[in-house]
C-alpha positions as a LaTeX table, in Angstrom:
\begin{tabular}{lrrr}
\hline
Residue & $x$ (\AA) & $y$ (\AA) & $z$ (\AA) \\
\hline
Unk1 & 82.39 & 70.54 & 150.81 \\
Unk2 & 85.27 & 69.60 & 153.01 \\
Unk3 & 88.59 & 71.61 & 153.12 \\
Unk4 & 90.43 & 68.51 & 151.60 \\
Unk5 & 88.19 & 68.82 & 148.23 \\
Unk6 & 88.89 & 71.85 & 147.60 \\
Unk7 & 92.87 & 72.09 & 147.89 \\
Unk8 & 92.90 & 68.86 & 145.67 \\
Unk9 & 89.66 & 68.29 & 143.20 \\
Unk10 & 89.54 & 65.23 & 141.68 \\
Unk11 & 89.59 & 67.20 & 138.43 \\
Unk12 & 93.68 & 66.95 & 139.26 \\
Unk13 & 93.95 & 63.46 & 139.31 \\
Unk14 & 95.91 & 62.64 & 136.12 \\
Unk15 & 97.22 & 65.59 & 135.46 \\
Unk16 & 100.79 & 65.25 & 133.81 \\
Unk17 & 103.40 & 67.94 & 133.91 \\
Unk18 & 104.71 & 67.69 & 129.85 \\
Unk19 & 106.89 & 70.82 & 129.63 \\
Unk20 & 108.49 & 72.87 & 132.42 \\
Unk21 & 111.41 & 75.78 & 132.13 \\
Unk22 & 115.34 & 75.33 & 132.54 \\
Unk23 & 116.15 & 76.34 & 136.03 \\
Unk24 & 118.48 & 79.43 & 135.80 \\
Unk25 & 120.41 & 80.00 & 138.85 \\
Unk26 & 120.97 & 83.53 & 138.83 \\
Unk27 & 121.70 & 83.71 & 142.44 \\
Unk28 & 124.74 & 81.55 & 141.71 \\
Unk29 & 125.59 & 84.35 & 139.17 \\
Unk30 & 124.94 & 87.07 & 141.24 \\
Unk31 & 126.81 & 85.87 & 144.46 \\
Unk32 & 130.11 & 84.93 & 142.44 \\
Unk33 & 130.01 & 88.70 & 140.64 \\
Unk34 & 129.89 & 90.33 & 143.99 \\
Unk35 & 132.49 & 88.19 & 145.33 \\
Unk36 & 134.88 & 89.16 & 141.99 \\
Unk37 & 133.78 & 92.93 & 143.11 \\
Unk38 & 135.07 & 92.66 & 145.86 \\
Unk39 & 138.58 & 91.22 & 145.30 \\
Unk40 & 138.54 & 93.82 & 142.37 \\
Unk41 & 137.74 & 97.12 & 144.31 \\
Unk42 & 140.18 & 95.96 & 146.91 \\
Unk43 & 143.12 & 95.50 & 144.79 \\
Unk44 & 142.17 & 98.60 & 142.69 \\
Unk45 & 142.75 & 100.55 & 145.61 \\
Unk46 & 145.61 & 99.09 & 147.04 \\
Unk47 & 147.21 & 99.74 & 143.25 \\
Unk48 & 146.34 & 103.61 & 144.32 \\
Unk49 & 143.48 & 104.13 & 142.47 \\
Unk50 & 140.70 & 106.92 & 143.73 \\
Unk51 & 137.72 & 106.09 & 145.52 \\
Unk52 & 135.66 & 107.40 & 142.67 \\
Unk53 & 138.20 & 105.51 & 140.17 \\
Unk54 & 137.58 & 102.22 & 141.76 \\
Unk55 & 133.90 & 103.01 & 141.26 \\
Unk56 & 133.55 & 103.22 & 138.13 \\
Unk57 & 135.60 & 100.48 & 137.09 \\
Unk58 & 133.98 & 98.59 & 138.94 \\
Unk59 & 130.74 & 99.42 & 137.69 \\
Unk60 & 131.62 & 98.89 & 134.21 \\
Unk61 & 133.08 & 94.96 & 135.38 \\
Unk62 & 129.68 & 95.11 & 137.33 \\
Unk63 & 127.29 & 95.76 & 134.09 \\
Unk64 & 129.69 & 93.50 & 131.95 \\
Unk65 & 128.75 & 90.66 & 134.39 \\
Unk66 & 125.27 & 91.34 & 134.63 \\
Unk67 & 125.23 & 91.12 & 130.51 \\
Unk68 & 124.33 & 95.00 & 130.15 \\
Unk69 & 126.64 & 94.54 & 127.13 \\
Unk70 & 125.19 & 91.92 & 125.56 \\
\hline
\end{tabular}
């Protein structure tokens, strides 16, 4: 049996993809949050808010976006 039957049996031919899943881009999702995060925790703490006060509101935004909430 050669290397070429067995990567693509003929029992493939006519096979027909009839359902496949939505493409969710949660990368896109992902990249944008931390981008928001970052504006956010900078302009938290240029408002004077405390290292540990900038954490945890941004973790809350950071859950919100992530749907934790949901």
């Amino acid at each position: 049996m050669s290397a070429e039957n067995e990567d693509f049996p003929e029992d493939w031919e006519g096979v027909e993809v009839t359902d496949t899943a939505p493409v969710i881009d949660h990368y896109g999702a992902v990249k944008r949050a931390a981008s928001i995060v970052g504006d956010l925790r900078k302009e938290l703490r240029a408002e004077g808010f405390t290292k540990e006060e900038t954490f945890e509101l941004v973790q809350v935004y950071w859950a919100s976006e992530m749907g934790v909430f949901d």
